[in-house]
N, C-alpha and C positions, 0 to 999 in steps of 0.2 A: 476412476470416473471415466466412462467413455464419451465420443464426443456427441454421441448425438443425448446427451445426459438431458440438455432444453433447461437446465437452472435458467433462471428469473431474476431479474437483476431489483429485485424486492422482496418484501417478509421477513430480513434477515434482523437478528436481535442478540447482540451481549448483553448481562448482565453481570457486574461484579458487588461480590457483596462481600465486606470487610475485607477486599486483598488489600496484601501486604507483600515487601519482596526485600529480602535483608543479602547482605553478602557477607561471610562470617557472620559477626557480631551485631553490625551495622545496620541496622533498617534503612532501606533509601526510601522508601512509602510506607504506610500505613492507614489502615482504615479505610480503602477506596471504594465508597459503595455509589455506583451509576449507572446507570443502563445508555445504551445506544441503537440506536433505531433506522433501520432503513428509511431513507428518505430526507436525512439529515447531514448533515457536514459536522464535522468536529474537530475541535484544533487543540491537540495537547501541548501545554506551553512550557516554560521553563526554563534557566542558564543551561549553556554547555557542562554536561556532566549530572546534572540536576536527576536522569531518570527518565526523562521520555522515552526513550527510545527502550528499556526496560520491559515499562509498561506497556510500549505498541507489540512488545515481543508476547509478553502476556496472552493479550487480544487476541494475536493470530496465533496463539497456543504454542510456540514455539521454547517458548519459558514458560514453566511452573510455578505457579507465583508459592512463597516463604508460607502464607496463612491467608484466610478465607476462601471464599467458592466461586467460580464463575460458570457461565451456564450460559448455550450456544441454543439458537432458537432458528430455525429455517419454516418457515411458514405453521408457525405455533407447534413445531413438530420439533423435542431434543436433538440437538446432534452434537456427538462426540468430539472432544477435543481431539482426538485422533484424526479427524476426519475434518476437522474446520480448513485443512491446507485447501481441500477442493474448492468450496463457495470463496475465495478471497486471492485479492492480486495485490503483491506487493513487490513497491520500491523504493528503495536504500543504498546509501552510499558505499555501507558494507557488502551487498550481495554482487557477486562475481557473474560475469555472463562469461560464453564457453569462449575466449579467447580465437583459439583455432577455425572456428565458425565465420563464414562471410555474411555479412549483414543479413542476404537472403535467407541462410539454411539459419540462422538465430533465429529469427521470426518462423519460419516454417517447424523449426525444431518446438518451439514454444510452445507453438499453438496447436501440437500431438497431446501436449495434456492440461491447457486451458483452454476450454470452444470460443473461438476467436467472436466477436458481436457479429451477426448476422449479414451487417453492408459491407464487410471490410474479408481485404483479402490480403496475404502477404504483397501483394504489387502495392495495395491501397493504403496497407501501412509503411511501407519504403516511402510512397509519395507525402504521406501527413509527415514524415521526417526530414523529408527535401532533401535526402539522402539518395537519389535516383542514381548518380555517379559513383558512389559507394557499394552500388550493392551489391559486387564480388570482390570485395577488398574484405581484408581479414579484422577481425574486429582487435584483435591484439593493435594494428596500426591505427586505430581509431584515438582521437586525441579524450581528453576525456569529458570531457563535452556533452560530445557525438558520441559517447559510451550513456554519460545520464540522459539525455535524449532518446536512447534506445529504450533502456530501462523502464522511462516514463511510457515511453510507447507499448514497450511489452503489457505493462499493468494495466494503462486507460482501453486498449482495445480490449483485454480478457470478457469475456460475457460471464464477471462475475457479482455476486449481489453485495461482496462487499470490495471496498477497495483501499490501503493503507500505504499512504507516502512518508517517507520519513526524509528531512528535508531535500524535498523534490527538487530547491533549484542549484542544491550545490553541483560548483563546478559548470554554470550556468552564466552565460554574459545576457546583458540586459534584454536585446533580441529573442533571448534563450527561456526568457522568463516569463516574457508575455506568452512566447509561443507555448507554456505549461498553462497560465492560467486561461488561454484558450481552450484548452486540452479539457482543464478541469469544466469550464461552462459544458463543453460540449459532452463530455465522457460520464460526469458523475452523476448526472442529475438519475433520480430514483434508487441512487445506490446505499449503503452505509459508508460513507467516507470520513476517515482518519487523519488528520494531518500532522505530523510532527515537525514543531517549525518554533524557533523565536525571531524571526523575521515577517513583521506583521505583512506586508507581500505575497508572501506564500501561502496564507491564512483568512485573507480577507473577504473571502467567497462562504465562511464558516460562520453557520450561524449561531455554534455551542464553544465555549470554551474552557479547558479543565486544565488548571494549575496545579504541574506538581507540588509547588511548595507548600502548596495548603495543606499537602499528606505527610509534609515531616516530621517527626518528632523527636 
């Protein structure tokens, strides 16, 4: 995707019909037939180990689901599983930022292959992080905080149509948690947003919500 690609932070559409996702033997889900819609929030719910995060892996095509079909939609127009990494910005506790990178060349790095939103610019995003004193310090020396803080900022500036958090405030003190669900008011609106969270706080801006447990069997 180049940058001047101009994706639309709208029209974007999953749908899954009968997935399922087993390891070995084991099915963790079953049956999951829902669609999701730009313009909407959604909160996948669930215990630790339950499978959300599974399923958010699904979504952004990253995993294969075990059984059934899922089907990518950008402005009534198919797109490839292959290709769903371009429309979507994700953040998660598992994904690694480059270490050796100063705050600055992160964001700068990032935004070479997500089109940054139009008002924002690497200085604009250092300032939404209140990170201005940071931003030649190495991100390895970052506490990890200031690592999910980055993270979240990488995802909510992307100028993407869809956007998937997986619990956005871990590693997060109180301070750190409003300043996400500011993020989310002001970042998601119009988009398809994901949230994976059993901490009703991080979810409470979502007006859909899908429990794993209803899919076990």
């Amino acid at each position: 995707m180049t940058q001047d690609s101009g994706l639309k932070t709208q029209g974007f559409k999953i749908s899954l019909e009968n997935i399922g996702r087993r390891f070995n033997r084991e099915w963790i889900f079953r049956d999951v037939n829902y669609t999701f819609n730009s313009g909407a929030a959604y909160a996948i719910l669930g215990p630790n180990g339950s499978g959300k995060s599974t399923l958010l892996q699904i979504l952004n095509g990253s995993l294969t689901p075990s059984a059934g079909k899922i089907v990518y939609e950008f402005d009534g127009k198919a797109v490839e599983a292959e290709s769903v990494y371009q429309y979507l910005s994700l953040a998660a506790p598992y994904m690694e930022l480059i270490e050796d990178f100063t705050l600055a060349e992160m964001i700068t790095f990032h935004f070479k292959f997500k089109k940054i939103r139009e008002e924002l610019d690497t200085a604009s995003v250092i300032d939404l992080l209140n990170l201005q004193a940071s931003k030649d310090k190495a991100i390895k020396y970052f506490s990890s905080g200031m690592k999910q803080r980055t993270k979240l900022a990488l995802a909510f500036c992307a100028d993407t149509p869809v956007l998937m958090l997986d619990e956005p405030t871990s590693n997060l003190d109180a301070q750190g948690a409003d300043w996400y669900l500011n993020l989310a008011e002001r970042f998601s609106k119009d988009r398809l947003t994901v949230i994976c969270s059993n901490q009703p706080s991080e979810y409470g801006f979502c007006s859909e919500m899908i429990n794993i447990t209803d899919y076990k069997k």
